[in-house]
Each structure stands twice: as C-alpha cells, then as structure tokens.
N, C-alpha and C positions, 0 to 999 in steps of 0.2 A: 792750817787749813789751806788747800788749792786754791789760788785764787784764777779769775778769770779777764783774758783781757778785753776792752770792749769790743774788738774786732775777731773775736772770739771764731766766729759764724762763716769767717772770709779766711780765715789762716790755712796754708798750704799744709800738702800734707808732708811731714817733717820727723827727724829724728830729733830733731833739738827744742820741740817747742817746750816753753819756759813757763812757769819753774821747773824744775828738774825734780823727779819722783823717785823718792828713794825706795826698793822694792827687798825684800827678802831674797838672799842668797838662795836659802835656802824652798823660797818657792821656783825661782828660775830656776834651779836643779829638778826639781820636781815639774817643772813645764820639759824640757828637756829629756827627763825622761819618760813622761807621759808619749813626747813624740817619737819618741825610736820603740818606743812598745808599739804603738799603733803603726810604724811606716818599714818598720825592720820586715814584718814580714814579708808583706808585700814583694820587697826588696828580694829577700830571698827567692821568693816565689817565681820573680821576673829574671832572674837567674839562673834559674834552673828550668824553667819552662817558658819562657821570655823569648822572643826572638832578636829584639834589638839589644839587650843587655849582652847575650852570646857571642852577638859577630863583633861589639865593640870590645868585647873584653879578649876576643882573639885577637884584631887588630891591635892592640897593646902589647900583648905579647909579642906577637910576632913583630911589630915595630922592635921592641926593646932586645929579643932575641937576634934579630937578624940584620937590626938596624935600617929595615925599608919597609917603606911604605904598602902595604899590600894593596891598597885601593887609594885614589884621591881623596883626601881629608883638607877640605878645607878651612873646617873648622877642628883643630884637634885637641884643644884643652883637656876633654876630657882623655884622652888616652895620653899625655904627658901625665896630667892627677893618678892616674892608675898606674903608670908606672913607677914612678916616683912613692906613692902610698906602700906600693906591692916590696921594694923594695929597702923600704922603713919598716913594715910588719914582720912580724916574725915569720918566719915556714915558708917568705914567698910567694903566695897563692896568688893569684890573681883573682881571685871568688871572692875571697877575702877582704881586697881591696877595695871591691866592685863594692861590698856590703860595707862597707866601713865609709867610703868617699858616698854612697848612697845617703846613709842616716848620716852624715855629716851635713850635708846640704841639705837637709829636712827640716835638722833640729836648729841649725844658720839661720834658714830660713822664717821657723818660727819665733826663733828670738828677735829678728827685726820686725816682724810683724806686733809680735808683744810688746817691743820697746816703739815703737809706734801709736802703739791704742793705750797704752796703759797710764799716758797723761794727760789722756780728754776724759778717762771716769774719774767725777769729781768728788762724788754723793756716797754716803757710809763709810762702814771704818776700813779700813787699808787691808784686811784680808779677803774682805768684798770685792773692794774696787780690783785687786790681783787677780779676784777666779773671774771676776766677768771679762779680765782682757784678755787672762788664758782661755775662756771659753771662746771669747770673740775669734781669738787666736784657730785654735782647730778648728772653727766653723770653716772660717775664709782657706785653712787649709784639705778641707773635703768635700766646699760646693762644689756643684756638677748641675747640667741642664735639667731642668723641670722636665724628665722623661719619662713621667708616670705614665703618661698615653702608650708608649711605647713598650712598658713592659711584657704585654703579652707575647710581642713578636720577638722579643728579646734584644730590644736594639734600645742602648745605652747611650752611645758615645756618636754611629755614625751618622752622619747627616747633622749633629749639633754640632757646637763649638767649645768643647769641654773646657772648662779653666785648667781641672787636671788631667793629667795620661801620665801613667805609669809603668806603663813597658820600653820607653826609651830614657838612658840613663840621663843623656844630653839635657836633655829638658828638663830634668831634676837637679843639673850643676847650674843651667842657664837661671833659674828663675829667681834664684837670693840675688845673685849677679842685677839682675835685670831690677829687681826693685830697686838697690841701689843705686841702680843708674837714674834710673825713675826719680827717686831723691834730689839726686845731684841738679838732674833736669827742672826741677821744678825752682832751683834755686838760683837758674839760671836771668831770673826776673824780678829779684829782690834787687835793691838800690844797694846792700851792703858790698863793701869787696870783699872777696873771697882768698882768704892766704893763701900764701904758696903751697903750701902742705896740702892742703883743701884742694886746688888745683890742680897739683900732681895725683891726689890719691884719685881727685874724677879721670883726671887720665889714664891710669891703670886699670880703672873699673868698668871704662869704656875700652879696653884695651881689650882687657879677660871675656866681657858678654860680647864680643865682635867674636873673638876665635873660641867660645864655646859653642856659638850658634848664632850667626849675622840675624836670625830671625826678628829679633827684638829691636837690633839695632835699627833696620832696616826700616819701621815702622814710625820708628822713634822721631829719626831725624827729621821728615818731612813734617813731623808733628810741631816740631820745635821748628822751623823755618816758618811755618803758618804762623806760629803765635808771636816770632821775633817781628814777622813783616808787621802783624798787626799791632806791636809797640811800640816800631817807628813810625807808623802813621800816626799812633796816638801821641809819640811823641815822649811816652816814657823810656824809664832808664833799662839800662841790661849790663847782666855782670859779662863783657866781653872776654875779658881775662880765664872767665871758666868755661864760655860760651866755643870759644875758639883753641883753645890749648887744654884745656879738660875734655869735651865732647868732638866739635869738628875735627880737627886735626889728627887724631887717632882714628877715630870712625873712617874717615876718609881714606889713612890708610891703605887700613885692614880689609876694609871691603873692595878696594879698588882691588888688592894683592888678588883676595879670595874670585873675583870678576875675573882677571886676569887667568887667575890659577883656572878654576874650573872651565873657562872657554879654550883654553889647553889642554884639558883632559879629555876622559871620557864622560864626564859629568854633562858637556856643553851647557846653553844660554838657557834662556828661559821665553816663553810667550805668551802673548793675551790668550785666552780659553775659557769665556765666562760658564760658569758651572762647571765646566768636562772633568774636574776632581772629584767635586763633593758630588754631583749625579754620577757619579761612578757607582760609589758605594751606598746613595741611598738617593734613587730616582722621583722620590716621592716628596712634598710634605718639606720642601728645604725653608722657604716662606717661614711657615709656625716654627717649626725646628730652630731657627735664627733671636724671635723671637723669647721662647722658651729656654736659650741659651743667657740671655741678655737681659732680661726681666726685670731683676733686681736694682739692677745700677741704672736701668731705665726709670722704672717708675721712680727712682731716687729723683734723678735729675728732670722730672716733670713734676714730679709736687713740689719741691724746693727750686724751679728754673730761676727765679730772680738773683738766688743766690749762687746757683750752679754757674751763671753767668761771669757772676763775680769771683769765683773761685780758680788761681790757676793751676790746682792739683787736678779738678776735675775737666777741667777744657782742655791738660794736657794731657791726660788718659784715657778721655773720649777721642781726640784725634788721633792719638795713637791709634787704640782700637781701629779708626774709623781705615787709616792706612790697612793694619795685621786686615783685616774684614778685608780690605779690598783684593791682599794676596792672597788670602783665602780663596776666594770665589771667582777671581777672574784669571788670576794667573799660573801656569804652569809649569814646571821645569822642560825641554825640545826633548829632552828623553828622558824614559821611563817615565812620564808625566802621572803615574799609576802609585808612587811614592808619595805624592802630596804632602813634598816639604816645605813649600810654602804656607801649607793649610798651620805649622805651630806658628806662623806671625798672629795669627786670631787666637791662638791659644793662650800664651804669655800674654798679649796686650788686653786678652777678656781678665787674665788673674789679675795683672795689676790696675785693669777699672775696678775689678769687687774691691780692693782694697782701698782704693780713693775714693770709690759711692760709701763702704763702709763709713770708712773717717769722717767722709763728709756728714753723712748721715748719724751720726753721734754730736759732730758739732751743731748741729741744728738741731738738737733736743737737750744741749747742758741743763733747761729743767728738772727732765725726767730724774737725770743722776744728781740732783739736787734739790730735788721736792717732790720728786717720784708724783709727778703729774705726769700722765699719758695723754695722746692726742691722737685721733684717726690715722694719719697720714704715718706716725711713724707704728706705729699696731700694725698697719696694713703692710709696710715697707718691712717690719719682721717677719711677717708673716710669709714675704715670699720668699725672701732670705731661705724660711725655713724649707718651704717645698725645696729650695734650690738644693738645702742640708741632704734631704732627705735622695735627691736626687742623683750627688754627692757619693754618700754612702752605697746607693746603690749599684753604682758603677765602682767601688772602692771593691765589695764584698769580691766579685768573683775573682777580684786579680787575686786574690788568696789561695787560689784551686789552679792545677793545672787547668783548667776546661776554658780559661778565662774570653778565649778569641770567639765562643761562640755569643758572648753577652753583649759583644762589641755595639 
C-alpha cells in the first residue's frame, strides 16, 4: 500500500516523489496510444491546411536542401528535429516528419504528465488509481478558456490565453521541454545536492527549451530570481550547482545569442505596448477573457492560499505565469508587432500552472483517494476544471476541418 509522507500537502511538484509506483507496461502503451489517436489528427490537419506548420516544414527543407537559412530563426530546434527525423524515415518526406516529431512530443508529453500524477492517487486498486491519472492526464492535455460566452460569435481562442494552440508546431516541441525544465526549476530549492548527471541533463533541457522557443525560458527566469532573492533573505538553502550551471549559464547564453541575433536581422527588438496585441484581435471583453482563461489554478490557490504559500511548485508557476502574462499584454515585437510572439510566454507558463494547480490540488485532498470523502472546495475546483475540459475541447474540434481559423 502507498504510503503518505506527513508533509504530504507542501511537496513540489516532482518526477521522483517516493515511493515509486510501479504501473503496467502495458496500460502506458495504452496511454500512448490513446494520445496519438486523439492528437494525430489534428496534426495532420494543421499540415495540410495549417499555416505555421507549412512555412516551417519549408524552412527545413530548404534549410537542409540548400544549406541556408531562408528567414532568421532564432530559435530553430525544431527545423534541425525535422530534418534530421525526415531523413531517418523512410521516403524522405517532410510531411511525414512534421507528423511523426508532432505525435512524438504529444505522447513525451503525456507520459510526463502521467508519470507526475500517477503517485499522488493513493485510494483503490492499481487499475483505478492508472485510469484516473490517464484521465487526469488528457484533461490537463485539452483544457482551454472557459469560452462558452463566446460561442455564438465564434471566438475561441482570441482575446484568451489558451494553455493549447495547435497550429504552430514550435509550441508543441516546446512544451514537454518546458515542463521539464519546470521540474528541474522547482529543485532548484531543495537542500539536496544535485549529481552531476542531474546537473548536466538541466543543462541540456535548458539548452533545447531556450532554441525551441526562448518563450518559456524568458518567463522562467525572472521567476526564479524572485524566488532565489526571497531565500536569501530567509536565509534558506539553494542547490547553486544546478541554479547556475543547469539553468543560468545556458539560458543566459542562448538568449543573449538569440538578442544579439535578431537585433541583426530583420526580426529587430522589441517594446512596451500595453494591449496593442491582444486589442488587435479581440477589442473587447480582455478583463473577463483573462479571467475565464485562468479560473481553475486561481480558485486553486485561493481556497488552499495557506498552503499555496507554502508550496514552491506553485509560487514558481504562478510567477512564471505572472512574467509569460506580462509579455502577453504589454509587450511587443518593433516589427511586425501583428505576430504576437510574445503573446506564447502566457501560453506555455498558463499550461504549466494547470499542471501545478492540478498536483497541488490532488495533494490537498489525499482523503478523497483514500476514503473517498469529498468536500465543497474540491467539488467546486472540478468543476471548473471541467467547464475549462469542455472549453478545451471546443477549441480542439475545429482544428480537425480545414475551416479551423474561422473559430479562432
């Protein structure tokens, strides 16, 4: 039987929390393949009638055919993964590739998210406790904003802060990346020392989410200098070792290069612009809209605040957020500001809050999966979860159909 430790309630959110849950091969194949049935198409979809899928799978190409660069890529992981993929496949394709490194970083993704939750359900027999983490699992991978209001006008996604978008491929290699680092992050405030192995592998993980998409990173860090100043004040310990040669030192970098690089291109800087993104595309209603994106992992961390306080999975993913939210809304690229590529820093750092309000929000009910007693606060904290599901979904359907940019 699972036992529980007494600081149960305050534990980060982790790949390693102990004991270690031994789980059926053969249901993780089945999780696995649950996710590339539901995200293949999609994938397809966005490749054939896609518009950012298109121009990066030509950029790949043509990078690999002609050896140059067609356009500034600052971040270009993903067109090294496609070509490199394209040419380990058979037949060459680059479609292929594109579908193949797509559902790969779907079903990556979901398995760390299942190897994450599936050792806080404690409660029933072990084929239980697997579907509720695979269920937990797809949820956290198909919320989307509370946009039932919005249905009629058919407006989905603009003016919210969706966790998902699925028309850019970038964002779908960034986001297993980004939790990972997320991880590593959060370990960075544990008293234990961190091996070398441990060390280098944050180094690389911070290496690959910097040149798939500085987005994440960009958010990250300033999250993690908040939280470091406030442990020297307190006066507690920090794994320096992974703080500074796993995270800073690579980050620093990479984004310095990518600064460098794009204020030499045609890409240029960036500047303050509060709203002039998101009132682009939806003049109305950003207020609620914000809210209605945000819901879930809010009212988390106000019924539980005492514990939120105490937690640093969630004060580090809130601040994150709190940075991606600030690119979102105030900042802009000096040109083509119309792009709104700062607006995925709110993107990635909203997914990986749902997933630390998740956790957290399971730690704070280990009754329920052990004596199946419910309590208002967490009844109501599913419940909007679900509106979020449902929300989720409804922005998932049309990317199925060519038609998909009118639901935007």
């Amino acid at each position: 039987m699972t036992t529980i430790d007494a600081n149960y309630k305050s534990q980060p959110l982790s790949l390693g929390v102990k004991p270690r849950v031994r789980v059926s091969p053969l249901a993780v194949g089945l999780l696995a393949c649950l996710l590339a049935i539901i995200f293949s198409p999609v994938i397809i979809t966005m490749i054939n009638s896609g518009n950012d899928y298109p121009i990066h799978i030509f950029w790949a190409s043509l990078w690999d055919t002609t050896g140059m660069v067609p356009v500034p890529l600052p971040h270009f992981l993903y067109q090294v993964t496609l070509i490199v993929t394209a040419h380990v496949l058979p037949g060459g394709s680059y479609d292929l590739a594109a579908a193949f490194v797509g559902i790969i970083c779907y079903v990556t993704l979901g398995l760390i998210i299942f190897a994450i939750i599936r050792p806080l359900i404690t409660g029933g027999s072990a084929r239980l406790r697997t579907f509720i983490a695979s269920l937990t699992t797809i949820v956290l991978m198909l919320v989307g904003p509370i946009n039932m209001l919005t249905w009629g006008s058919q407006n989905l996604s603009l003016g919210y802060i969706p966790s998902h978008t699925y028309h850019n491929p970038t964002i779908v290699l960034l986001k297993p990346l980004a939790l990972l680092l997320f991880l590593y992050a959060v370990r960075l405030f544990e008293s234990v020392k961190s091996r070398r192995t441990t060390i280098l592998a944050c180094a690389l993980i911070t290496f690959l989410t910097s040149i798939a998409k500085p987005n994440y990173t960009i958010a990250l860090i300033p999250a993690i200098g908040c939280l470091v100043l406030y442990a020297l004040v307190r006066k507690q310990s920090l794994n320096w070792a992974l703080l500074i040669i796993g995270i800073a030192l690579p980050a620093a970098e990479v984004l310095l290069w990518q600064l460098n690089y794009a204020r030499g291109s045609s890409i240029g800087g960036f500047m303050i612009a509060p709203l002039a993104v998101m009132s682009l595309y939806s003049p109305e209603n950003l207020l609620p809209k914000f809210i209605l994106s945000i819901l879930f992992p809010l009212v988390v961390t106000l019924f539980y605040w005492r514990s939120a306080l105490k937690n640093t999975s969630m004060k580090l993913a809130w601040l994150t957020f709190g940075a991606g939210a600030f690119y979102t809304y105030f900042l802009a690229e000096s040109r083509n500001y119309a792009d709104g590529n700062f607006t995925w820093s709110g993107q990635i750092t909203l997914f990986i809050l749902f997933i630390a309000a998740t956790v957290f929000l399971i730690q704070q009910n280990k009754e329920f999966f052990m004596e199946r007693r419910l309590n208002r606060r967490f009844v109501l904290s599913l419940t909007i979860l679900l509106l979020h599901l449902i929300g989720g979904i409804a922005l998932y359907l049309p990317h199925l159909g060519a038609n998909w940019r009118a639901w935007l």
